[in-house]
C-alpha positions as CSV (number, residue, x, y, z in Angstrom):
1,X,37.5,-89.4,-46.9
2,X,35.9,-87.6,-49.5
3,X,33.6,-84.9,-49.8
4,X,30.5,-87.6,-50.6
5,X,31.1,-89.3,-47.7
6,X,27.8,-89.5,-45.4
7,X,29.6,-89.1,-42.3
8,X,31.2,-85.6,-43.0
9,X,28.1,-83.8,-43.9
10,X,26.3,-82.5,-40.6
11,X,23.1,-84.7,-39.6
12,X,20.8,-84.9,-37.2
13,X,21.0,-88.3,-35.4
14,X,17.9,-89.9,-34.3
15,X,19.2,-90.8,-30.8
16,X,19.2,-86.9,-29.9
17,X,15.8,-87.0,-28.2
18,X,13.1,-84.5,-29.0
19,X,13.0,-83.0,-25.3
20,X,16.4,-82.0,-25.9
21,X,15.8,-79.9,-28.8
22,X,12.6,-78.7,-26.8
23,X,14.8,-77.3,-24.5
24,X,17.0,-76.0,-26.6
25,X,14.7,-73.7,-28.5
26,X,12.8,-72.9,-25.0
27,X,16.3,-71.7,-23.3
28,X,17.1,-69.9,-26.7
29,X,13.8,-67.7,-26.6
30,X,14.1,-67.4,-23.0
31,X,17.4,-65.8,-23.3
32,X,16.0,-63.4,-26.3
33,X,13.2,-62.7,-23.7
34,X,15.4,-61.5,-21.2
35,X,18.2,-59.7,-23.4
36,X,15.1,-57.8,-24.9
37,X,13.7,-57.4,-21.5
38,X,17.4,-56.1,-20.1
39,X,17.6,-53.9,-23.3
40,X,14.7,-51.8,-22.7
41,X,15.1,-51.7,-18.8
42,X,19.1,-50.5,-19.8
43,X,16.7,-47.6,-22.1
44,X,14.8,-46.8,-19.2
45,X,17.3,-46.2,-16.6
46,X,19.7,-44.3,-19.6
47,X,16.7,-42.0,-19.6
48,X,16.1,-41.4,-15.9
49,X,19.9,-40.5,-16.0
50,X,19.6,-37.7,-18.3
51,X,16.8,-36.4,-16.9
52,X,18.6,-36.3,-13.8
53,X,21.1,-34.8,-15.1
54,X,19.1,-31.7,-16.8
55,X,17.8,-31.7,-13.0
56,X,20.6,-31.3,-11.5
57,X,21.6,-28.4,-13.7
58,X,18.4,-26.7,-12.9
59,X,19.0,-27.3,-9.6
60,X,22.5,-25.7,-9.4
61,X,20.9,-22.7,-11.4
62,X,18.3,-22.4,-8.8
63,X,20.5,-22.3,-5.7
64,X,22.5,-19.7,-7.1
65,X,19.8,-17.6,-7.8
66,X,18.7,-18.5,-4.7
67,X,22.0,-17.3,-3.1
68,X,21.6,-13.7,-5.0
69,X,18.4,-13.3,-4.2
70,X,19.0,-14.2,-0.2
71,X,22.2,-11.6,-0.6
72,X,19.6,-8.6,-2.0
73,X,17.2,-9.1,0.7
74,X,20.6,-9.1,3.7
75,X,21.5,-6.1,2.0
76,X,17.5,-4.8,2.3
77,X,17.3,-5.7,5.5
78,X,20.6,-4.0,6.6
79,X,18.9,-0.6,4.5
80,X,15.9,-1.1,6.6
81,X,17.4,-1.9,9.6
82,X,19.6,1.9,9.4
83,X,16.6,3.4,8.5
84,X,14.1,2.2,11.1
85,X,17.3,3.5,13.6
86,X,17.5,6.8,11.8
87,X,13.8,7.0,12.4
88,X,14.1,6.5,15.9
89,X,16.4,8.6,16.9
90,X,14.1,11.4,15.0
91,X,11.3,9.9,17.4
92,X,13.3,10.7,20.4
93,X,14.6,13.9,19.1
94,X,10.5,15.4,18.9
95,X,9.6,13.7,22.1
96,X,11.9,15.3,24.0
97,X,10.8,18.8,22.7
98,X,13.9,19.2,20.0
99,X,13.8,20.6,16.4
100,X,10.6,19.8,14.6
């Protein structure tokens, strides 16, 4: 065969119907539709995720202050607590006539 011979060159043949190629070209935009479509859906979620990361890091920062913050006010409580006993027994001590 040589390189002018009609039958090596791509052609369109006139028995491929014109719904075929129809569909063809539908199915092709459908899929670049839907990749697009899956593409920006993909962005979306990739954002939630970091924002749920930076959450979760605030979060961890927030219990442990939490945690401090719920250890100083124990301790307070404990102070308070020794004095309101302290105070007490000073109560007693004037009510039953002792040391002014």
């Amino acid at each position: 065969m040589r390189a002018s011979d009609p039958d090596r060159h791509w052609h369109l043949d006139r028995r491929v119907p014109v719904a075929l190629i129809i569909t063809i070209v539908m199915q092709t935009i459908g899929i670049v539709w839907w990749a697009a479509n899956l593409s920006a859906r993909v962005d979306a979620l990739e954002l939630r995720i970091r924002e749920a990361r930076d959450n979760q890091n605030r979060i961890i920062r927030l219990e442990a202050n939490q945690a401090a913050v719920s250890r100083r006010l124990d301790r307070m409580l404990d102070a308070f607590r020794r004095v309101e006993a302290k105070l007490d027994k000073l109560l007693l001590k004037q009510r039953a006539g002792g040391p002014r």
